[in-house]
N, C-alpha and C positions, 0 to 999 in steps of 0.2 A: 921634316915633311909636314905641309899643311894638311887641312882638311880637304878632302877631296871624293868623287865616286867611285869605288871599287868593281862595283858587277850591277849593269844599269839591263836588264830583261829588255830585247828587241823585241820586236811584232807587236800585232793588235793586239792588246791587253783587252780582257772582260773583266770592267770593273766591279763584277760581284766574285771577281777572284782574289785570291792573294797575289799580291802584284811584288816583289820585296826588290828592294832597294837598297844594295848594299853601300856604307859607307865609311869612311876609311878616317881619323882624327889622327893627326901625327902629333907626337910627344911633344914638339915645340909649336904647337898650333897657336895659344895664349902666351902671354906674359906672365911670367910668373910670378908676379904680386896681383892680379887680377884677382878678382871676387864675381861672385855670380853669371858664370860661364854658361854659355847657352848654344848650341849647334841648332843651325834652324833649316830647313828643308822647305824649298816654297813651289809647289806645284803651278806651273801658270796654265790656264786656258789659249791656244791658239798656238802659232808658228812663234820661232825664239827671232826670226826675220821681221815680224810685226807684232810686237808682242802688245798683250792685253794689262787691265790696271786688275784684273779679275784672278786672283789666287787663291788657295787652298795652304795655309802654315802647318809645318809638323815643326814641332822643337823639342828638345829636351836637354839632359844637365848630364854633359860628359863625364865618363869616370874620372877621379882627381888620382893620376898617376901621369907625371910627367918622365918615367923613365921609360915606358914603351907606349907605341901604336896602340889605338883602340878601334876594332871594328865592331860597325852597326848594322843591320838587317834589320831595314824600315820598310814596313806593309804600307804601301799608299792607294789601298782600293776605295777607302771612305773619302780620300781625296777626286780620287777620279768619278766615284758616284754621283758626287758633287757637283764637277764640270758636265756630268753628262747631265743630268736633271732631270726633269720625269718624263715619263713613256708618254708622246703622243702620237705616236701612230694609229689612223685614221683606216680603218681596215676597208670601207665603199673609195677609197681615194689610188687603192694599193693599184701600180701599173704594172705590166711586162716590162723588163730587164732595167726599172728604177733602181736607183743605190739607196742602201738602206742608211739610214744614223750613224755617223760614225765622228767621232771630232779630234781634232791635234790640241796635244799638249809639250809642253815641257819644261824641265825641271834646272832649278836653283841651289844653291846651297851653300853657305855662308855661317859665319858666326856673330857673337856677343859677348862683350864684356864691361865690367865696369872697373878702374884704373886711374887712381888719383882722383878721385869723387868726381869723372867726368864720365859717360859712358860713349864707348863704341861699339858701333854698328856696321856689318860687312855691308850690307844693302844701301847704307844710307851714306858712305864710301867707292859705294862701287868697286868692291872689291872680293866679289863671289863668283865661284865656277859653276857653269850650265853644262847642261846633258851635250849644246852643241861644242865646246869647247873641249867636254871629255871623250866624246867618238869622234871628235873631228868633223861632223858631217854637221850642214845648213837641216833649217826646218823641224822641225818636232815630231814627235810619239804620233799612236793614237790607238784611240780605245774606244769600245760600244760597249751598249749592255750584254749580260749574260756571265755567266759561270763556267769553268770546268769541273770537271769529277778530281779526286783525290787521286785517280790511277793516270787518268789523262795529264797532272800538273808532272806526277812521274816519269810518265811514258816519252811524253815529248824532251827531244834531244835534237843538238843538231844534225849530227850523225845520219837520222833516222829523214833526212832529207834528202832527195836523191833524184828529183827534181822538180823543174814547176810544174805545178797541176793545179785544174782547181779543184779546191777541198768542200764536199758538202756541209753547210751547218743543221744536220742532223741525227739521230742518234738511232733512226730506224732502221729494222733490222729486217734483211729481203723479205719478200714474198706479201706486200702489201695489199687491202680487196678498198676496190671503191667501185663505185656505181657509174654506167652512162651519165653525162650532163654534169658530173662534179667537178669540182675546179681541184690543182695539183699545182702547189707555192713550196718551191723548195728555194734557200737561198745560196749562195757559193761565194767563194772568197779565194784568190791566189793561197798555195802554200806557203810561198815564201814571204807574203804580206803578214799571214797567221803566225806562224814560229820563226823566222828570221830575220830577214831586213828590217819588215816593215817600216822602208822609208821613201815617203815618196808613191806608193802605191795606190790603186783603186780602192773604194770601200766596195762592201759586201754588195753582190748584186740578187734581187730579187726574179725569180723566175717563175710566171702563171702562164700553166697547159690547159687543157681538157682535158681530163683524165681519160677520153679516146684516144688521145694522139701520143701519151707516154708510154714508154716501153717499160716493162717491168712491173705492171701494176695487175692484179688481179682483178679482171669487173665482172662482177653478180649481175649479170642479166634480167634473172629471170625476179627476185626477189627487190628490187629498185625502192618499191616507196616503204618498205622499212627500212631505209636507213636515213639518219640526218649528216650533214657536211659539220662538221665545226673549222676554226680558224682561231689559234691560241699561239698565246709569245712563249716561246720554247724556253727551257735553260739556257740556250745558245744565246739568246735574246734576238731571235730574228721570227717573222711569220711563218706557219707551219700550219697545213689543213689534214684532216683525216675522219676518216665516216664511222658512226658507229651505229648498233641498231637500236632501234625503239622494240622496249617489253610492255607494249600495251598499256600503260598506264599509266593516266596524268590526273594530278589531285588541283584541288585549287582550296586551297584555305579559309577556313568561313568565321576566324573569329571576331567577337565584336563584344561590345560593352551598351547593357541594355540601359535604358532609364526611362522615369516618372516625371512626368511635369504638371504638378495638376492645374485645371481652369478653374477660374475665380468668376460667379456671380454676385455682384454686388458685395465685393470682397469678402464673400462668404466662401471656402474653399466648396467646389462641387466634384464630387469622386467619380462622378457619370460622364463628366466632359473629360478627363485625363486626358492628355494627350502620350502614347509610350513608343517611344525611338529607339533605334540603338546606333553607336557610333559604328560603320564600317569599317576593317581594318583594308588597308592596302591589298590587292586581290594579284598575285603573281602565280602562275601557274608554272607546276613543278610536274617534271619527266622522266621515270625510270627508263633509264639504258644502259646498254653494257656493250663492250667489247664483241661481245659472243666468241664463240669456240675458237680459240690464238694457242700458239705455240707459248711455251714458257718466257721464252725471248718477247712475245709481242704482249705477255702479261708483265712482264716488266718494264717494259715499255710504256705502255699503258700508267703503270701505278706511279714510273719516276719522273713520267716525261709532262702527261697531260691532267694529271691529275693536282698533281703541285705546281701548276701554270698559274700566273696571278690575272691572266685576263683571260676573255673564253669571247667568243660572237659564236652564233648559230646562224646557216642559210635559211632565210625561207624568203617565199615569193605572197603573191597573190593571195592563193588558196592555203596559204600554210608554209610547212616543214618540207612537199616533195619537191625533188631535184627536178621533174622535170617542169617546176612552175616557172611560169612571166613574172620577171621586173624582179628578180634575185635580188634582194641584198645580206649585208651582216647584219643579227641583230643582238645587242649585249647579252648576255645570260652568266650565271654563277653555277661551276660545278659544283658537288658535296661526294663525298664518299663516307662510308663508316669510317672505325676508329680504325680498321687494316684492310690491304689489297691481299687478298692471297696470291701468290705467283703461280703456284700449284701444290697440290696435297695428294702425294702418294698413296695416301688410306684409302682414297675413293677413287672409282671406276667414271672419273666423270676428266672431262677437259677443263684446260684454264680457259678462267671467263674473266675480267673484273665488272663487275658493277657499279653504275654512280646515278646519282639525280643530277636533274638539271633545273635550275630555279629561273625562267625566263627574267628579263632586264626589265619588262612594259606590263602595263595592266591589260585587262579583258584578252578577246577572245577575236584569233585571229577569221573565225568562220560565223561570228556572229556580228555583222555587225550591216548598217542602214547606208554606206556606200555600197554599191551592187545595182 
C-alpha cells in the first residue's frame, strides 16, 4: 500500500479551525535501503482543474517500521490562514445579497527519499495523489475565515443533516432590541455547502434590512438616541451589526510632555523670553457602554461573541453617533473591556449587563468643528 488520504473533511472549512487531515503511509511506501524519508503534504491555492504555482508545504519524517501502515492526522488550518490572507473587507462598500470571501483549494501528497546518493521526489516525478483523485470528484475545497466552538467541531455529523436549508452565520440567541433607522447584516450559507458536499457550491451570502422591516427584532421606540449601531467580524468570520447603549460618558485623554526652550540676547541666555510648549499626545476619544439589562444568554453573547472581535466600526452620521442622522457611515473604533465579563452573579439582586469602552479610530470631535 502507498501513501495515500485516508479521511479528507468535506464542506467550508474555517481556517481558524482545526481542519485534520488524515493520512494513511503503507509499509512498502519507500525502499528499503532509502535514508532520509519525508511525506510531504502540499496545500495549493485554487481549483486542482487550473491549478496555481502558490502552495502551503507540511512535511515530516515517517515512523521507521516497515512491517505495518502508519496513520497521520494532519492539522492544515495554518495552511489555509495562509491562502486566505488578511481581512479586507471594506464595511461603506458592504452591498444587499453580495457573496462574502470565500476561496478554493486543494490538496497534494507525495513523498521523498534519498537512494544510492541520488534523491527522489514524488513532485518533481509526477507521481502524487490529489484530494481530486481521492473523492473522485473535479475542482477543489474551500474555506473563509472564522472558527468553530469546541462543542460545534463535536456536534456536527453527518447524520444530523436532514436537509438543505440555509444556515445562519450567527451565534445570537432570540429576542434581539435595535432601534428605528438601524441597519440588520446577517450572513447565510447552504447546509450542505457548511458540513457536507461542499463541492461546487455558492459562498456565503451577505444580507442588509432595516431593522423595520425584520421580523424578530425588538425596537425601542421610545429611548432611540441612546443607543449606538456597531458592525464587527464575528467568530464565524462574516459581518454582524448589533446596538448597544451609551452610559453617558466620554473622556478624551489630555497627556502631554511639557518643555523649556529658553531665548538668547546676544547669546546671553534671557529667562524673561523662555518660550514653554508641550508635546500634544494623539486625542482619541473614549465611550462607556454596555449591553444594558440581557438575559444570561445575550451576556454571553455579548462577552464571546463581540467582545473578542478583532475589528469593531461604529455608525455615525452628520451630527454624530444618532441613528437617525444624514450621510451614515462606519467609522473604525477599538473595543476594551476589564480583565472579566460577568455573565451573571446570583449574589445580587440586579440583571446581567456587560460593560465595555470604546476608543474611537479618528482625532477631534465630531460636534465641534468649522464645516457647518
Amino acid at each position: 500500500m502507498a501513501i495515500n488520504f485516508k479521511d479528507i473533511p468535506l464542506g467550508l472549512h474555517l481556517c481558524d479551525s482545526m481542519v485534520p487531515v488524515g493520512v494513511v503511509v503503507g509499509k512498502n511506501s519507500f525502499p528499503a535501503k532509502s535514508t532520509m524519508r519525508k511525506v510531504e503534504l502540499r496545500v495549493y491555492e485554487g481549483d486542482s482543474r487550473e491549478p496555481t504555482d502558490r502552495y502551503e508545504s507540511i512535511s515530516w519524517e515517517p515512523d521507521d517500521d516497515s512491517r505495518a501502515n502508519s496513520e497521520y492526522c494532519i492539522d492544515i488550518q495554518h495552511a489555509l490562514r495562509a491562502i486566505m490572507g488578511e481581512d479586507t473587507i471594506d464595511p461603506n462598500s458592504l452591498k444587499d445579497k453580495m457573496s462574502l470571501p470565500m476561496k478554493s483549494y486543494f490538496m497534494c501528497l507525495g513523498s521523498s527519499y534519498l537512494l544510492d546518493g541520488k534523491w527522489w521526489d514524488a513532485f518533481d516525478n509526477n507521481q502524487f495523489v490529489s484530494t481530486g483523485e481521492a473523492l473522485g470528484l473535479e475542482g477543489g475545497l474551500f474555506c473563509m475565515r472564522g472558527r468553530l466552538s469546541d462543542y460545534e467541531r463535536n456536534a456536527i455529523v453527518d447524520s444530523w443533516i436532514t436537509e438543505d436549508r440555509d444556515v445562519t452565520l450567527s451565534r445570537k440567541p432570540e429576542g434581539e432590541v435595535s432601534v428605528s433607522g438601524a441597519l440588520h447584516m446577517v450572513s447565510t450559507v447552504s447546509q450542505s455547502m457548511l458540513y457536507a458536499e461542499g463541492i461546487g457550491q455558492s459562498a456565503p451570502t451577505l444580507s442588509i434590512k432595516n431593522a423595520d422591516d425584520v421580523k424578530g427584532l425588538y425596537l425601542d421606540t421610545v429611548q432611540t438616541q441612546q443607543y449606538v449601531q456597531f458592525l464587527f467580524i464575528n467568530s464565524l468570520g462574516v459581518p454582524e451589526t448589533v446596538c448597544a447603549r451609551m452610559l453617558r460618558r466620554r473622556a478624551m485623554p489630555l497627556e502631554y510632555d511639557s518643555f523649556v526652550r529658553e531665548q538668547r540676547v546676544n547669546r546671553v541666555p534671557d529667562s524673561y523670553g523662555a518660550f514653554y510648549g508641550a508635546l500634544k499626545a494623539q486625542q482619541h476619544a473614549t465611550l462607556d457602554m454596555s449591553s444594558g439589562a440581557v438575559t444570561a444568554e445575550w451576556a454571553e453573547w455579548w462577552a464571546t461573541e463581540f467582545l473578542t472581535a478583532k475589528r469593531w466600526w461604529v455608525r455615525m452620521g452628520d451630527r454624530g453617533l444618532f441613528l437617525d442622522d444624514t450621510n451614515m457611515c462606519w467609522r473604525p473604533c477599538v473595543v476594551t473591556s476589564k480583565n472579566e465579563a460577568v455573565i451573571y452573579d446570583q449574589s445580587k439582586a440586579e440583571a446581567s449587563h456587560v460593560d465595555f469602552s470604546v476608543k474611537m479610530g479618528w482625532q477631534g470631535s465630531e460636534k465641534l468643528s468649522f464645516l457647518r
